[in-house]
N, C-alpha and C positions, 0 to 999 in steps of 0.2 A: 496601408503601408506600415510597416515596422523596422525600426531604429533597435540594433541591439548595442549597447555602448558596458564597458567596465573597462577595468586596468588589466590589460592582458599579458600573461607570464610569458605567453611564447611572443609578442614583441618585445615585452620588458628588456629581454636578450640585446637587442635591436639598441639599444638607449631611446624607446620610444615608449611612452604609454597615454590612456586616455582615449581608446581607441573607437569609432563606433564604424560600426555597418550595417545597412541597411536591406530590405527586402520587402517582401509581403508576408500575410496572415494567410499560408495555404488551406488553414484545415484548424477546427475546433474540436472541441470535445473529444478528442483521440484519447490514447489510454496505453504508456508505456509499463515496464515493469520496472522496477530499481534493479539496478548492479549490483547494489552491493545485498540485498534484500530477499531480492523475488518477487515483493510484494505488490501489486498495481496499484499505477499512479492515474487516476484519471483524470477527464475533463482538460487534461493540457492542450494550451495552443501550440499547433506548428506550423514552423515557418522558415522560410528559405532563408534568415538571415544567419552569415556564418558564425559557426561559435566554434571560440577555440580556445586551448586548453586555458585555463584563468579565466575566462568569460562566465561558469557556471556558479551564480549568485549575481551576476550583476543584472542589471535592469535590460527588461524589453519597454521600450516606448513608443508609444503612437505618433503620429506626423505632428501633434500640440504638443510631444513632449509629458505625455501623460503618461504613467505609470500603469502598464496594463500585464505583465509578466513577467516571472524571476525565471532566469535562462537556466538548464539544470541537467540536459543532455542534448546531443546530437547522434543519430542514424548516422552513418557514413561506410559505405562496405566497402571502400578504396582504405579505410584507417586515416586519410587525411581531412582537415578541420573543412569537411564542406559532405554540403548531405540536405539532413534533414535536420532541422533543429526543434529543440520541445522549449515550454516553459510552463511553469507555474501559475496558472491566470491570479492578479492580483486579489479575488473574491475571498479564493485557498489559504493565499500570505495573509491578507489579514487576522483571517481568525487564528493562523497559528503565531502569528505577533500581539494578538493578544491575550494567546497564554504565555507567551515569554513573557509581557509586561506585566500581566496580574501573578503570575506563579513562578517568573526565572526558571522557565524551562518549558517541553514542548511534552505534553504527558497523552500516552496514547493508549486506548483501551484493550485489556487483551481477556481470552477464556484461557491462557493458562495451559494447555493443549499441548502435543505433539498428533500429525495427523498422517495419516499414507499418504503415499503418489496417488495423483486422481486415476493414473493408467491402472494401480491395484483394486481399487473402487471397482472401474469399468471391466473386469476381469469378473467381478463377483455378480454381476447384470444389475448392478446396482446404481442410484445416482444419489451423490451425497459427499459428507465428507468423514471417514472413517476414524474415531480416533484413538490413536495407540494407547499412550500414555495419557493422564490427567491425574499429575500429582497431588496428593491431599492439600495439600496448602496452596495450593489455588481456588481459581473462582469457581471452574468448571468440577474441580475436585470435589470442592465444600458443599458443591448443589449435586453431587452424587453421579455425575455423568461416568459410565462405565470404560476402562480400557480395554485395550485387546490382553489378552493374557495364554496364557497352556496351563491347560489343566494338571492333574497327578500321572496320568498317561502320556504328557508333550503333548497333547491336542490341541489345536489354538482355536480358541474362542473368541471369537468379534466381540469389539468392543462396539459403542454407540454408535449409530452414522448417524452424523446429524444432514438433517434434511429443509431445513426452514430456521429462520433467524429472524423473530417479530413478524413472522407472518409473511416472511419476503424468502422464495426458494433459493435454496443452498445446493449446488448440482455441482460442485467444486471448490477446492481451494482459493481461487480466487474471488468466488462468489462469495466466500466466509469473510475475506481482509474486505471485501468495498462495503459489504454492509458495517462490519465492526468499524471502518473509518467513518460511518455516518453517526454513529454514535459516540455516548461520553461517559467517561471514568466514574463509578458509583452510579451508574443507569441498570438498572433490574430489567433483562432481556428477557425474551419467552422462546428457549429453541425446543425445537421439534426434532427428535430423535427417534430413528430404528433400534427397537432391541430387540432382537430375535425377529418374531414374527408380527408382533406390533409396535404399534409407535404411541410416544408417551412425552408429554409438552414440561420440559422440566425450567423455573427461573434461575437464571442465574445474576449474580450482582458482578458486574463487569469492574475490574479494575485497572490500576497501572504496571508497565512494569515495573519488574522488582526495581531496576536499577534508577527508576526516574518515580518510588516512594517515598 
């Protein structure tokens, strides 16, 4: 059973708050995208209990009142607060509570990248993740990873598809963000990249972004 409880803005309205509701634990290890991102979320629990608008950050609780997930979206293809709800399993929260505690902020790994739609990828009968740009003062830059460009005639020249990330296959965009969230900030990675006709295992030193340096 699950207990979703926080101070809710759409009763707030109401002069009520303090609200919980309850349900079950339908489903584990699911795997949404962010809204505002794109980027997948994995490993979320979900579960039937309603969440609604204000509810996203406050506590999922088990039948003891234990701490087992931070609520953070809801499915619903009517648009009303009832659906499917996700959360955060508390394993996730911790470790990002303690980079807030040790460092006052949540710092996430990046190569630095801009990369194609996977549907331009699968056009070329290729599986990987193509990447446009990799500006010099990045990670991916500084370890020489190639862009797409045009030559002196506008011919466009592929840039690197990367194909492996530590030895763990890269066949998409979203295969590139789950591995890079298993990793950390100044970790020296091994990707495997197509150039041309062969492939060539280049490190890179992963860092943060710019905005959370």
């Amino acid at each position: 059973m699950a207990d979703q409880y926080s101070n809710d803005d759409s009763i707030l309205q109401f002069g009520l708050d303090h609200t919980l509701t309850t349900g079950v634990i339908s489903g584990l290890r699911r795997e949404i995208s962010s809204a505002a991102t794109g980027r997948p979320i994995q490993d979320v629990i979900q579960t039937d209990a309603a969440i609604n608008p204000g509810n996203s950050g406050g506590p999922l609780l088990d039948s003891a009142g234990n701490l087992i997930g931070i609520n953070t979206a809801i499915y619903s293809p009517s648009g009303a607060s009832s659906g499917v709800g996700f959360s955060i399993p508390v394993d996730t929260v911790n470790g990002i509570v303690d980079q807030i505690v040790k460092f006052g902020k949540v710092t996430r790994p990046i190569l630095g990248i801009k990369f194609a739609p996977d549907q331009s990828v699968e056009q070329l009968g290729v599986s990987g993740v193509l990447v446009l740009d990799a500006p010099a003062s990045g990670p991916a830059g500084k370890a020489g990873l190639l862009p797409t460009k045009r030559d002196a005639y506008g011919r466009l020249i592929l840039g690197d598809i990367i194909t492996s990330l530590n030895g763990k296959k890269v066949a998409n965009g979203s295969d590139l963000y789950r591995i890079l969230d298993q990793c950390k900030v100044g970790e020296t990675v091994t990707i495997e990249v197509l150039r041309g006709d062969h492939k060539e295992k280049i490190p890179v030193i992963l860092e943060p972004k710019p905005d959370e340096s």
